[in-house]
N, C-alpha and C positions, 0 to 999 in steps of 0.2 A: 734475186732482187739486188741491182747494183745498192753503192753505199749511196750517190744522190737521191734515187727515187726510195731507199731506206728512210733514210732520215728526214725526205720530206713527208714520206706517211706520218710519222711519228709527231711532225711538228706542225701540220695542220690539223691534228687530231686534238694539241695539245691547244693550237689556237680556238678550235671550235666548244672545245669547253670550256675556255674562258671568257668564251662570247668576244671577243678582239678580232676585228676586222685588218688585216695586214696589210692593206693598202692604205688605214688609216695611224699606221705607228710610223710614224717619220720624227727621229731622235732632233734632224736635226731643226726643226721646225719650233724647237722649244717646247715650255712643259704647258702652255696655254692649248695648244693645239694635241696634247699628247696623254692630257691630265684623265679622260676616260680611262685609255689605256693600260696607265700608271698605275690606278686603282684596278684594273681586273686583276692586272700582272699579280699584285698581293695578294687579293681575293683568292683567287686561284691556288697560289700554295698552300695558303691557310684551308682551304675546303680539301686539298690535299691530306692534310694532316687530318682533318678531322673525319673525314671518310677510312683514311688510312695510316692510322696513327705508328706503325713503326716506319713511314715517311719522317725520321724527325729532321734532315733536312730542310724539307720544305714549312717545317713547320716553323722554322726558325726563323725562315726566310718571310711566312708569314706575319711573323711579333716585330722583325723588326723590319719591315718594311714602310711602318708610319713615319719613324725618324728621317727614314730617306726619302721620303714623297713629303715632307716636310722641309728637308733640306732640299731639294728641288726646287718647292715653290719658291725659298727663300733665294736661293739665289737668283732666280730664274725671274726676280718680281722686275729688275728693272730692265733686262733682258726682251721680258713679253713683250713690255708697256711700250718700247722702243717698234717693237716688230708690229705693233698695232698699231700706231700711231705713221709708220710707216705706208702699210696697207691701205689704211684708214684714204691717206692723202693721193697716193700710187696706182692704188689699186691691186686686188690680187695675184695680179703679173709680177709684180715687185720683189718675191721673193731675195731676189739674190741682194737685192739692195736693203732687205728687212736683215737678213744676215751679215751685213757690214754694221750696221745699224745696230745690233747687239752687244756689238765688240765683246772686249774680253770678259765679261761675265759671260755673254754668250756662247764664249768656248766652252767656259766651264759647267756650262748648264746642259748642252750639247754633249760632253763627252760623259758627264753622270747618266745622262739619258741612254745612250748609246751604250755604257754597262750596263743597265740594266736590261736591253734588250741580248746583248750576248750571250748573258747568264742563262733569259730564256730558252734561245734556241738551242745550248747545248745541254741543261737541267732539266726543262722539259720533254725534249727528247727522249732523255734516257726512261722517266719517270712514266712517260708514256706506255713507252714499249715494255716495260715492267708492271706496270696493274693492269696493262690487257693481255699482256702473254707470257708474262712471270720470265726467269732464267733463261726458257730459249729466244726468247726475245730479245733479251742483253745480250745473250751470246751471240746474235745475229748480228749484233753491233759490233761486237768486240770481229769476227770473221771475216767483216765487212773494214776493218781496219780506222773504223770511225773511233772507238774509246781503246785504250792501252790494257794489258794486263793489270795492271792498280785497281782498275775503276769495274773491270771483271767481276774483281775477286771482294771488290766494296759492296756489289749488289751481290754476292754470293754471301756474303757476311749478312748483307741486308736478309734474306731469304734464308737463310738459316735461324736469327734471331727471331724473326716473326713465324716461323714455323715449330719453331722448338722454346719458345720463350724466355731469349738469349738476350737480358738488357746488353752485354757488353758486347756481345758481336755488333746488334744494333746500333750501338754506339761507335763502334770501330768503322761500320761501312761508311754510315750518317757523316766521321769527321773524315775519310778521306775525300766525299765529293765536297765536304766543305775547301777544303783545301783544296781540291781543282779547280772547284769558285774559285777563291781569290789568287794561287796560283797561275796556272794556266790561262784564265779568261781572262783577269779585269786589273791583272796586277800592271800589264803594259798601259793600258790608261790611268793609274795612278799616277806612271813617269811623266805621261805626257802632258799631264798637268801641273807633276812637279818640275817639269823643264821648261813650264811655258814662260819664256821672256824669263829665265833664269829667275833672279831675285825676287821677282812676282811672284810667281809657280812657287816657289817654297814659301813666303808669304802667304800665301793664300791657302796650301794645302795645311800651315802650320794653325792659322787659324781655325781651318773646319776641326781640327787637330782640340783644339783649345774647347771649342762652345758645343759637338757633338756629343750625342747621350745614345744610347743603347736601348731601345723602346722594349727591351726584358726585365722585367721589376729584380731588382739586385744587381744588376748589372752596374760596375764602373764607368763610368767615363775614361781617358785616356789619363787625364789630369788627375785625376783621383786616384789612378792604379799606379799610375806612374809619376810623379808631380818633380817637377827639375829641382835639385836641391842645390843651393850652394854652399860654399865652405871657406871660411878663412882664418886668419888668426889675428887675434888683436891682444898684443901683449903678450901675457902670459895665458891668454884664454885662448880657447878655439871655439869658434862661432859657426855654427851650424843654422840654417834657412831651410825649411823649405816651402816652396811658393806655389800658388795653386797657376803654375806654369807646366807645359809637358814636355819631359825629358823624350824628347821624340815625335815622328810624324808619323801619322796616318799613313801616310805615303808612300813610305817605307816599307819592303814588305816584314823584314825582320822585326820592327815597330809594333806593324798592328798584326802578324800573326801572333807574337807574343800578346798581344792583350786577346784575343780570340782565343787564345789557346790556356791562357792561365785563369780567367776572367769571364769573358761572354757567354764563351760555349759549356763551361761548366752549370754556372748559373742558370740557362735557358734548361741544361738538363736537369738539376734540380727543381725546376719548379714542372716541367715536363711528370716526371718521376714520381713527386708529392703531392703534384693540384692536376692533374690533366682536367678536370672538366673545367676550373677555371681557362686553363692555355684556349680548351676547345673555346671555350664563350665568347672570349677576348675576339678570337680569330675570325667569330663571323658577324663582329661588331661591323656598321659599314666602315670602309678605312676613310672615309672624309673625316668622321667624327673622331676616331682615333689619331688620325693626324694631325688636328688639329693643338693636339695638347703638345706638342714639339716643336710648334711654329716659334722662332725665334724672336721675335715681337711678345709670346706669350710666357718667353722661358728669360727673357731680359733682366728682369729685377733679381731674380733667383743668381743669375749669370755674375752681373755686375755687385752682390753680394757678397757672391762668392770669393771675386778677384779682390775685394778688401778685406773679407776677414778667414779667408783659408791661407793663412801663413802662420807656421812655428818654427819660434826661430830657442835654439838654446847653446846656453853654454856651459864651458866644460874648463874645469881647471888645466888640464891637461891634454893635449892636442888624444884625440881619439882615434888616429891615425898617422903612419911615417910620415915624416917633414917632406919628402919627395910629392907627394900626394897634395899638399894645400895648394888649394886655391882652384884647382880643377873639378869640374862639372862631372856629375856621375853620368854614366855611358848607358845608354840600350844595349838590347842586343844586338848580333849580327860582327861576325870574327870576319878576318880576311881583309881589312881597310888597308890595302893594294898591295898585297904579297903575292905569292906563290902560294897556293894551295895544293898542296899536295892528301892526297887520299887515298886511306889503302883497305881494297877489297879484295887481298889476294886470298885472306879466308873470313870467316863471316864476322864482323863486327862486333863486339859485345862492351863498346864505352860508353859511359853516359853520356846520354844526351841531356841531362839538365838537370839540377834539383826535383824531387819530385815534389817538392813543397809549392814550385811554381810553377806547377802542372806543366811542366817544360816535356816534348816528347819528340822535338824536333831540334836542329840545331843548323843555323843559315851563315852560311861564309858570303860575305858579300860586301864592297866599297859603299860606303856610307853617301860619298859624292857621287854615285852610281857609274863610275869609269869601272870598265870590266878586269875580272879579276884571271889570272893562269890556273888552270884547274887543270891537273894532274891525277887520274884517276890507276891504281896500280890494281889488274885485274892477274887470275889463276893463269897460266902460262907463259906469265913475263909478257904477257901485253900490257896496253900500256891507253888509256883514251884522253888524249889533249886537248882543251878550246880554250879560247879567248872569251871565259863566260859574263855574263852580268851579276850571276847568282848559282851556288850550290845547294842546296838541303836534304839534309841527310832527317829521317825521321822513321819511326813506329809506326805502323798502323794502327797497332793497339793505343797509341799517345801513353804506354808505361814498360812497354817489351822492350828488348832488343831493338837497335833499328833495323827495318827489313828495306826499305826503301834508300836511292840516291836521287837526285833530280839535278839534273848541271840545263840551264836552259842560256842559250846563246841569244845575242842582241840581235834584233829583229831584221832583216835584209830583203829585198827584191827578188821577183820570182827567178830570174838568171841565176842571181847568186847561189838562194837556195835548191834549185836544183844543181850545179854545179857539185854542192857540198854532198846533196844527197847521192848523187850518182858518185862520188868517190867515198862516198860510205858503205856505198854498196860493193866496191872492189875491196874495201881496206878490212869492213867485217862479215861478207860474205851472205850479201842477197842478191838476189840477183836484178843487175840495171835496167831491164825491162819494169820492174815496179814502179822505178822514177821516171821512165819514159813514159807509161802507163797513169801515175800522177800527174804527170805534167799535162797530157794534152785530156783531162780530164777537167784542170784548171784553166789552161786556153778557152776552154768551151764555155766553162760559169763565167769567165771575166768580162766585162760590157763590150758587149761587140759579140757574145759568143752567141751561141744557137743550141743549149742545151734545154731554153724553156723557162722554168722557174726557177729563176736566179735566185732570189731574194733569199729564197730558203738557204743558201749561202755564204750568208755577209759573214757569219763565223760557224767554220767549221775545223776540224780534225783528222788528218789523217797518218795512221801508222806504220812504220816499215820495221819488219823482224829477223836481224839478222839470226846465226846460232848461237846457241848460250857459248859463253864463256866459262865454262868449268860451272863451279855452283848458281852464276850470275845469267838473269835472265837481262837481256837486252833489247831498248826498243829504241828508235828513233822520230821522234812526232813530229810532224809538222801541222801549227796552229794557224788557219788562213782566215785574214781581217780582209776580204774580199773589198771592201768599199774601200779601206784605207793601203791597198795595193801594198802589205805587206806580210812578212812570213813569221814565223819565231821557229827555231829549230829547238827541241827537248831532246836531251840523251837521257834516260829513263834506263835506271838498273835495278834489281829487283833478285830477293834471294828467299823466297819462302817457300821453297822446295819444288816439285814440278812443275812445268806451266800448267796452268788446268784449260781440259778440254772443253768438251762439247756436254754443260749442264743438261 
């Protein structure tokens, strides 16, 4: 079974138990027209979870799925009303003119919609072909060069912990597909809305940044984990603030994986861990009602509260810090704000990746203004892997081991380009360019115009090319295809946890 007719088994398998009709999810049509949907999509992972509870992925995906069908509506309120009123006068011919008519909320409503449709078709897939045919199922994925060795060896972790009663395998498989969510899938729609019309775009994402909540009871806010503090000196005091502002965006991925990483996703497993029949209950509440308590109109006073009396401000006889330091704003995370990065995996790594105090298990080199960074990668034989990246992360699988993982993903290009790059990776690390020839007119064929059938199943997909290891380093090259938005993302993917694994 090729990978297209693979993974569209998998992902009408995944529609049909959700009861979502795929002719009726059109992202860009706004969330009036899409609001069914929106609700199965969560349903769906929450009955996940409770059918199949070391699913904790989806389970999470289930809890917090209110806040984002919340924050949909919210933005999306004056967006519809536009797109109706449109109609209304037009007639249902009018789409394209309902879509001017939305303006820029309507990007932004549009491109939240449109992650969450991505997430499906690649999380569902997987999740599919695993509770109907367990490991060689995944493995059929992984052969078929649709998921990377990472995402393998996450559902082998997966299937070990639920077979041998392994919370922390569990827990290690569960956070690396968390992290290919917001990595790999949805982290390029974050930019694209942090770049829309520049000083908007961060405007806007910095806000959702500000009033977003976490629909997991304990859960932080962004503001609350992270709250901007300032600092200066008056006299012979040193004055310290801090404001219930946030030192950081959402947007960002070094931003909000650190709050996911130190924050969310502990919290969701703790009460996971402690209350599971509560998590179950919750999950098959219907999600309207649960949404409902997120709605911004409903979380206002709470809100507006907050921004007057979450401030301490204190002082101190004596500066609490070198005189070099006042008056500067405390930093997020995320190293590399527009150097050379140099990285060296000529033998296995063994530096900290973070305090373990703040659940740090990963560590992101990357420009804060998002202009891309020189990543210098020193591999066992005096080779050497160079790009022009957006983003490096170096991380655990376990989120407290050694790192075993590298990720260098390059800024997104056109299909020329990227296969240009790929056929000369294929001369430089040795596979052979029949693969990229072989991708390419595989991708000719999905693109409009082509004649391979069922496009749709499509609009985001993944495929990988493997060269030979590099001494102890396994290497893969991905490419991530956004089909409707006619563009690529290149991933150099390295990997050191001993031999590849075969055939589960």
């Amino acid at each position: 079974m090729n990978a297209h007719t693979l993974k569209s088994r998998w992902f009408h398998q995944a529609l049909d138990r959700a009861k979502i009709a795929h002719d009726r999810w059109q992202p860009n049509r706004g969330v009036d027209e899409n609001r069914r949907v929106i609700g199965d999509v969560y349903m769906y992972y929450g009955q996940l979870f409770v059918e199949y509870p070391y699913l904790l992925w989806a389970g999470m995906a289930g809890m917090i799925g209110p806040a984002f069908y919340a924050g949909f509506k919210d933005v999306g309120l004056v967006p519809d009303a536009m797109r109706r009123t449109v109609t209304a006068v037009f007639g249902p011919g009018s789409r394209w003119l309902a879509r001017d008519a939305a303006g820029d909320l309507g990007f932004y409503e549009t491109t939240f919609l449109t992650m969450q449709k991505k997430i499906f078709e690649d999380q569902a897939v997987m999740h599919e072909a695993y509770i109907t045919g367990g490991l060689p199922q995944i493995d059929a994925l992984y052969r078929a060069r649709i998921i990377d060795i990472a995402t393998l060896r996450a559902w082998q972790q997966i299937d070990a912990g639920r077979r041998h009663d392994d919370w922390a395998a569990l827990v290690a498989g569960n956070r690396a597909l968390l992290f290919r969510e917001q990595y790999d899938i949805i982290d390029r729609f974050y930019i694209q809305m942090l770049q829309f019309h520049h000083a908007q775009g961060r405007a806007f994402t910095y806000l959702l940044t500000l009033i977003g909540t976490p629909s997991i009871p304990g859960a932080d806010s962004y503001p609350e984990r992270y709250p901007l503090t300032l600092a200066t000196r008056l006299l012979r005091a040193a004055v310290k603030a801090r404001t219930p502002l946030a030192d950081g965006n959402i947007a960002i991925f070094a931003d909000r994986w650190k709050l996911i990483e130190a924050n969310t996703l502990p919290r969701y497993l703790e009460l996971v861990r402690d209350d599971i029949g509560t998590v179950k209950t919750e999950l098959q509440e219907p999600i309207a009602e649960r949404m409902a308590r997120y709605r911004l109109l409903r979380r206002g006073p709470a809100l507006v509260l907050s921004a007057l009396t979450d401030w301490d401000i204190s002082i101190h006889a004596r500066p609490a810090w070198p005189d070099a330091s006042c008056g500067e704003l405390s930093r997020p995370a995320g190293d590399g704000a527009g150097h050379d990065v140099p990285i060296d995996l000529t033998s296995r790594p063994t530096n900290d990746l973070g305090s373990p105090e703040a659940g740090r298990g990963s560590r992101v080199w990357m420009n804060r203004s998002l202009e891309p960074v020189d990543v210098a990668v020193s591999l066992p034989g005096h080779r050497v892997y160079r790009a022009r990246a957006l983003m490096a992360v170096m991380l655990s699988s376990t989120g407290t081991g050694n790192p075993d993982r590298l990720i260098v993903q390059l800024p997104p290009t056109d299909l020329t380009d990227t296969y240009r790059l790929i056929a000369g990776y294929a001369a430089a690390w040795r596979f052979p360019v029949q693969e990229a020839d072989r991708w390419r007119a595989c991708v000719d064929l999905r693109a409009p115009g082509g004649h391979s059938g069922d496009t749709d199943v499509d609009t985001y997909g993944t495929h990988v090319f493997t060269p030979d290891d590099v001494g102890f380093v396994h290497l893969e090259f991905q490419v991530s295809h956004h089909r409707r938005e006619g563009q690529f993302v290149v991933t150099a993917l390295f990997s050191w946890q001993g031999a590849s694994p075969g055939s589960a």
